[in-house]
C-alpha positions as a printed NumPy array, in Angstrom:
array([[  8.984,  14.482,  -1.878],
       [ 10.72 ,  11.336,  -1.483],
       [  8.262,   8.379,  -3.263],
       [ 10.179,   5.175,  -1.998],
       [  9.558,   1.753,  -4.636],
       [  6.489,   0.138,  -2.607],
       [  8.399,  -3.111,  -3.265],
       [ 10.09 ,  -3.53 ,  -0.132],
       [  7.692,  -1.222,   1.777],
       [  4.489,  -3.427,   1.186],
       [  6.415,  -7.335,   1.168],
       [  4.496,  -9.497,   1.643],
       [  1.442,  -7.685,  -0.025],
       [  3.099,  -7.09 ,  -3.248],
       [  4.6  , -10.871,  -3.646],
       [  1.344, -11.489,  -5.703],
       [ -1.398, -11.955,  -4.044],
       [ -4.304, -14.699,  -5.454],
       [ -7.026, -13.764,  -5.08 ],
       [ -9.74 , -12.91 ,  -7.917],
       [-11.899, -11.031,  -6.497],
       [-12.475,  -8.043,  -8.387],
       [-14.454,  -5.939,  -6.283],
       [-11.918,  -5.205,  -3.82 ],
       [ -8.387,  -3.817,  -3.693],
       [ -5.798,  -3.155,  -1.632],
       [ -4.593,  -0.048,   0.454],
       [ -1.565,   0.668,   2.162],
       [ -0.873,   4.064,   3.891],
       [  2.854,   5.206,   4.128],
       [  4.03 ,   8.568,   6.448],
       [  6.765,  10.992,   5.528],
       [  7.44 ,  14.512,   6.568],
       [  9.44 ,  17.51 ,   5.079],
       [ 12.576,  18.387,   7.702],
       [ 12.094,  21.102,  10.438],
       [ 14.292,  23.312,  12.814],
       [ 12.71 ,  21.333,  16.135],
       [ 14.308,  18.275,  18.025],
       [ 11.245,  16.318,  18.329],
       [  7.989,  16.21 ,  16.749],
       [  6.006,  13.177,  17.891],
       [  2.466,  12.238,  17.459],
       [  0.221,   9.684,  18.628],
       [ -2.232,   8.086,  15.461],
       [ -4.888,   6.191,  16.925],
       [ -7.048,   5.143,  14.498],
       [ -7.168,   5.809,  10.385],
       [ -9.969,   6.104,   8.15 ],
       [-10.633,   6.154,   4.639],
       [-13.588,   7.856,   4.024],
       [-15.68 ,   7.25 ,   0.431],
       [-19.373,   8.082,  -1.309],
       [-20.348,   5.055,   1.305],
       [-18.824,   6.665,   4.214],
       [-15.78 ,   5.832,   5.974],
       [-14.091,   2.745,   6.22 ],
       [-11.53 ,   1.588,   9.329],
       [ -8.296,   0.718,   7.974],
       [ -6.648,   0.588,  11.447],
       [ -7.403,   0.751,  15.164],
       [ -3.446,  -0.155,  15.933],
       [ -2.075,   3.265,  17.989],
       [  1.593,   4.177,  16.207],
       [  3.119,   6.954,  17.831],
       [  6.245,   8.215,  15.642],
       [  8.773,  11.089,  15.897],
       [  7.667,  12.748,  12.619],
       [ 11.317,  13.991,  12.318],
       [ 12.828,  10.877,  11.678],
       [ 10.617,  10.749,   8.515],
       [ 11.994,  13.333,   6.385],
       [ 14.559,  10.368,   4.756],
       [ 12.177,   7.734,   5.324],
       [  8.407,   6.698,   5.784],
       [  6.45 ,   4.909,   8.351],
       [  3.834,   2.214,   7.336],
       [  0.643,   3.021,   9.127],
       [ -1.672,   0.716,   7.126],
       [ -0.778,  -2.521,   5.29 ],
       [ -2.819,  -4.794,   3.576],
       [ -5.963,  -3.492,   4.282],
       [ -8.427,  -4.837,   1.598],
       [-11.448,  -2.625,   0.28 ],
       [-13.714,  -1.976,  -2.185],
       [-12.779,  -0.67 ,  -5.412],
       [-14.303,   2.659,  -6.011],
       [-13.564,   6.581,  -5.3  ],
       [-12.372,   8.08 ,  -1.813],
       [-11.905,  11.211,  -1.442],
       [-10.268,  11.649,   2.343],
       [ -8.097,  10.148,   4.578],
       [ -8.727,  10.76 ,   8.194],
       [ -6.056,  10.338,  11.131],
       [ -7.36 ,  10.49 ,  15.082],
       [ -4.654,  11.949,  17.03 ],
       [ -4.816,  11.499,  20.215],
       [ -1.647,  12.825,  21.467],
       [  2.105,  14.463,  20.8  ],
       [  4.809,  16.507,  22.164],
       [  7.589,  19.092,  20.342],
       [ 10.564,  19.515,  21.503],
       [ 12.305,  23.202,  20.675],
       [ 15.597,  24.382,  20.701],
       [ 16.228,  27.553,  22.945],
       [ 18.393,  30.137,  21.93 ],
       [ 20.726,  30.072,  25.201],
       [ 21.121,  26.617,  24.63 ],
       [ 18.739,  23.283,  26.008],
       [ 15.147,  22.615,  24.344],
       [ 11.723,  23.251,  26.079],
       [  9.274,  19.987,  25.413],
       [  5.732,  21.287,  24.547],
       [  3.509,  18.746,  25.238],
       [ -0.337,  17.471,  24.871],
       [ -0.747,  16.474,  28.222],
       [  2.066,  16.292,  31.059],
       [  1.325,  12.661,  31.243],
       [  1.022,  11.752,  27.222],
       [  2.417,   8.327,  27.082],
       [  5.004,   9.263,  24.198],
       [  7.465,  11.167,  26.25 ],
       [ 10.46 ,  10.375,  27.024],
       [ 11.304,   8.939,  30.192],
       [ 11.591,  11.55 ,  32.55 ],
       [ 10.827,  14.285,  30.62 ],
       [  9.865,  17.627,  31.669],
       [  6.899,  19.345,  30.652],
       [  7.722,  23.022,  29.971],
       [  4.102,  24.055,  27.922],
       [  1.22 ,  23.24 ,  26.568],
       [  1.225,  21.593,  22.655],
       [ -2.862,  22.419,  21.353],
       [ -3.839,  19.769,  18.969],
       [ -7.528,  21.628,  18.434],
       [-10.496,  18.502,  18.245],
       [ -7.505,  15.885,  16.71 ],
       [ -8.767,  13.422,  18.661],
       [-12.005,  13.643,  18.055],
       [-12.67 ,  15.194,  14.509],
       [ -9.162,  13.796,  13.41 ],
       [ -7.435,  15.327,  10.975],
       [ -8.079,  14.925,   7.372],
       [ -5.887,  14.374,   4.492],
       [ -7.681,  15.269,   1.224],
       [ -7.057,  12.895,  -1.821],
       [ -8.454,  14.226,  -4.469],
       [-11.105,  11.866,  -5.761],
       [ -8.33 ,   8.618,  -5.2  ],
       [ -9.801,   6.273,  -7.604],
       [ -8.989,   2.733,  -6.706],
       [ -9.579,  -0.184,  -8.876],
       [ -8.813,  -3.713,  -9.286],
       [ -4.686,  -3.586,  -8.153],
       [ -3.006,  -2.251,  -5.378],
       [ -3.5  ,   1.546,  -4.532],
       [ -0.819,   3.261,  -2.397],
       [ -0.68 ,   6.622,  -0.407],
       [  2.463,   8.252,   0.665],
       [  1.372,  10.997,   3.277],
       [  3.36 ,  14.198,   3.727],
       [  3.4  ,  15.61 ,   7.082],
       [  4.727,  19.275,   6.575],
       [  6.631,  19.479,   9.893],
       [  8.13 ,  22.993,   9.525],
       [  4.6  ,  24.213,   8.61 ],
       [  2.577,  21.969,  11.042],
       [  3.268,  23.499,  14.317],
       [  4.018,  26.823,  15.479],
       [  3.937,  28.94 ,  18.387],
       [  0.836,  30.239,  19.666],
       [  0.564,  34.545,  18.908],
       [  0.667,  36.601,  22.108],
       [  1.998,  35.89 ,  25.624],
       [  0.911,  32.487,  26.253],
       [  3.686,  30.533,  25.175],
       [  2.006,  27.697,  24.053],
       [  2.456,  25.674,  20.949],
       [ -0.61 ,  24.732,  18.295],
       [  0.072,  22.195,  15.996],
       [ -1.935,  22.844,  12.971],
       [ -1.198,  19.971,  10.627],
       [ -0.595,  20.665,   6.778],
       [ -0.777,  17.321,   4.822],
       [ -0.681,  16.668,   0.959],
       [ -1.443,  12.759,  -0.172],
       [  0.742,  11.333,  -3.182],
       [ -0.058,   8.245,  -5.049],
       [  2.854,   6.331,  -5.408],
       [  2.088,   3.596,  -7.256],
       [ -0.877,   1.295,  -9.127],
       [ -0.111,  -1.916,  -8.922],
       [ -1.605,  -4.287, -12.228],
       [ -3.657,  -7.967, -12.817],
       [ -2.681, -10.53 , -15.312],
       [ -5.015, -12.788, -16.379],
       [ -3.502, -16.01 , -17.944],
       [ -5.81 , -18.47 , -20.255],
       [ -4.918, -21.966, -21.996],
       [ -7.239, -23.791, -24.255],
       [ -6.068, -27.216, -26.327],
       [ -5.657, -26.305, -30.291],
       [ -7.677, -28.487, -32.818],
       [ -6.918, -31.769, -32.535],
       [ -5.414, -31.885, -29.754],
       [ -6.187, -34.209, -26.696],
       [ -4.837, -35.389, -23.673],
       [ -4.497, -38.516, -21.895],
       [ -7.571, -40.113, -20.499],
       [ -8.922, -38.338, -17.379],
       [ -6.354, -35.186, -17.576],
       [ -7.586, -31.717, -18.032],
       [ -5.632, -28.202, -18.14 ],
       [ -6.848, -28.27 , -14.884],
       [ -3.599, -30.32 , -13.89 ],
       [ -1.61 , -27.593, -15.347],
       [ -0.245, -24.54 , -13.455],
       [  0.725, -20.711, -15.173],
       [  4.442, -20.129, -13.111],
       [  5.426, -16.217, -13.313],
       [  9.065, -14.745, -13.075],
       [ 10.317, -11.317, -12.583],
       [ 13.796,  -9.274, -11.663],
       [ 13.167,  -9.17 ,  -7.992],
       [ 10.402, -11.003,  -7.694],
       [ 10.482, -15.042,  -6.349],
       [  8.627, -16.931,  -8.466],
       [  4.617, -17.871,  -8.764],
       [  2.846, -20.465,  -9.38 ],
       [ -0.992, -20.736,  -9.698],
       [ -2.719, -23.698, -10.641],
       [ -5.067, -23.201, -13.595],
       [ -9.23 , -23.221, -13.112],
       [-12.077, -24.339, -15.162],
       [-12.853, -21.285, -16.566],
       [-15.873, -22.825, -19.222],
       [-15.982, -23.679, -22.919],
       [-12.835, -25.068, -22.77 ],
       [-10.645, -22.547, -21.537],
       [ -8.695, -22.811, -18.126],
       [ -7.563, -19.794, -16.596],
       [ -5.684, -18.205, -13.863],
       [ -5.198, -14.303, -12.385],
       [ -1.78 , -13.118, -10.736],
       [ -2.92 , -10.131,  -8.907],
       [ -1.328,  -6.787,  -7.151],
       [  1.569,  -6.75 ,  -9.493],
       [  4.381,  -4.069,  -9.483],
       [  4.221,  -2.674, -13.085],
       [  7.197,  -4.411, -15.545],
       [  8.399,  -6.754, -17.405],
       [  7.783, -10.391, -16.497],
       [  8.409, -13.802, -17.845],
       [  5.28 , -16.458, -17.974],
       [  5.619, -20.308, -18.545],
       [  3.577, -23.01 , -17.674],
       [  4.077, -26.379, -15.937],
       [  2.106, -29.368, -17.203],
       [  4.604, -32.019, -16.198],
       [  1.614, -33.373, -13.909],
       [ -0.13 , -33.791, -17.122],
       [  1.795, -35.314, -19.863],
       [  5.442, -35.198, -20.641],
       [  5.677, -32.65 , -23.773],
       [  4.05 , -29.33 , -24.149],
       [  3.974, -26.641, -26.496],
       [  2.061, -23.701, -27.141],
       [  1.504, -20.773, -29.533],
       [  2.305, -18.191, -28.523],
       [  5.79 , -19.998, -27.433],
       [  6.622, -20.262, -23.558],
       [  8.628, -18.906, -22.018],
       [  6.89 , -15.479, -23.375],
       [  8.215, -12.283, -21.832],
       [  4.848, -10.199, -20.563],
       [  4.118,  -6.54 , -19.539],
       [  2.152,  -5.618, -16.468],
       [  0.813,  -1.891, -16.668],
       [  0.148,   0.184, -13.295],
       [ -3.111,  -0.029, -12.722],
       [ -4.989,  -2.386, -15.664],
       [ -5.683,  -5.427, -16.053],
       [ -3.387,  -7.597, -18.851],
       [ -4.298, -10.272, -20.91 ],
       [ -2.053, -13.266, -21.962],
       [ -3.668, -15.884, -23.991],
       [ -2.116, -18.996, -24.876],
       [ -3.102, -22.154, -27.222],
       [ -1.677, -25.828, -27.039],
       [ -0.093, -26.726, -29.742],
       [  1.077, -30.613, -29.051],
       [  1.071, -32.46 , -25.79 ],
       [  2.433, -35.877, -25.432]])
């Protein structure tokens, strides 16, 4: 299976995100499929759930109707951005509430197979040549297990196989209608991290009348990544703070801009100070100032 980078699948919900709230996270659902001997193989996904200990959660309502054949080099993002709590899920569930296959004949042409003669997904003037089951789909939906997905504080996404050349079939006997009977597997692809900047003033050190660290902001650089500036906030007993969340794992370079503040700055550790963002915790940077004039 093809896992993408979720960079450039999840922009703008990877370009760090900031908020702090640590109860929730965010999901994003991609689709792929495995390649198949049919023409067409298009479904319609009406509505996607993600189903936990508290019961399901909606992540989407937005109908996507996709030829599932055009996957098997690429994915389809059926859910972006959708925030929920952090905790344990354990299925995904797809309503689908429509589709058509289209299969090559042996004397040449292709027969369309389709959930209803009037499913909105085919093709302009299409001909209906049989009947496509999709058994209690649109009702039931079809569920995706995940294993127990744990999802904390970052970013948690899914990349959804959709075994074409498994997933329908011809019906046994003389009927000649087609069933789909979806087989799915659920990959994680990637955990996305937090880092959680402080800055206190050293011993001694003051500065000028009426400024705080408040007037300083924590500005973060990576390859790839444009860079991102949060102000700092009052965290208590003297230390400000800020939190870059929903981080791609890697290397990234931290610095801090207090030209609002005063005109020199230094701090131990030294700035610029190269930092590392792990998939799926939350990293600590702590800094001290040194001198500020």
């Amino acid at each position: 299976m093809k896992a993408r980078h979720i960079t450039a699948v999840l922009a703008p919900m990877l370009l760090i995100a900031c908020s702090s709230n640590q109860d929730t996270s965010k999901l994003t659902v991609l689709l792929k499929d495995a390649p198949a001997n049919l023409s067409a193989a298009v479904v319609t996904i009406s509505e996607i759930d993600l189903v936990g200990s508290d019961g399901p959660i909606v992540l989407s309502t937005t109908a996507v109707t996709t030829n599932l054949l055009t996957l098997a080099n690429d994915t389809a993002t059926l859910v972006k951005d959708a925030v929920i709590p952090s905790g344990t899920y354990s299925q995904l569930r797809f309503v689908i509430t429509g589709g058509y296959v289209e299969v090559p004949q042996a004397g040449g042409g292709s027969v369309i197979y389709a959930s209803s003669p009037t499913y909105e997904g085919l093709p302009e003037g299409a001909t209906v040549g049989g009947t496509l089951q999709m058994p209690s789909y649109a009702q039931s939906g079809l569920k995706v297990d995940l294993g127990g997905l744990s999802v904390g504080t970052g970013a948690k996404v899914v990349l959804v196989d959709f075994d074409v050349a498994q997933s329908f079939g011809q019906q046994a006997g003389g009927s000649g209608m087609w069933v789909m009977h979806p087989v799915c597997t659920a990959t994680e692809v990637e955990l996305t991290g937090t880092l959680n900047v402080s800055l206190r003033l050293g011993t001694g050190v003051t500065l000028p009348a009426s400024s705080t660290l408040a007037g300083v902001s924590a500005v973060l650089t990576g390859s790839g990544v444009s860079p991102k500036t949060l102000p700092l906030a009052d965290a208590g007993g003297g230390t400000f703070s800020a939190s870059f969340v929903y981080l791609v794992p890697g290397d990234y370079t931290l610095d801090f801009d207090a030209s609002g503040v005063v005109s020199t700055f230094t701090t131990s550790p030294g700035v610029p100070a190269n930092v590392t963002v792990t998939s799926g915790q939350a990293t600590s940077a702590a800094f001290t100032v040194t001198a500020a004039h």
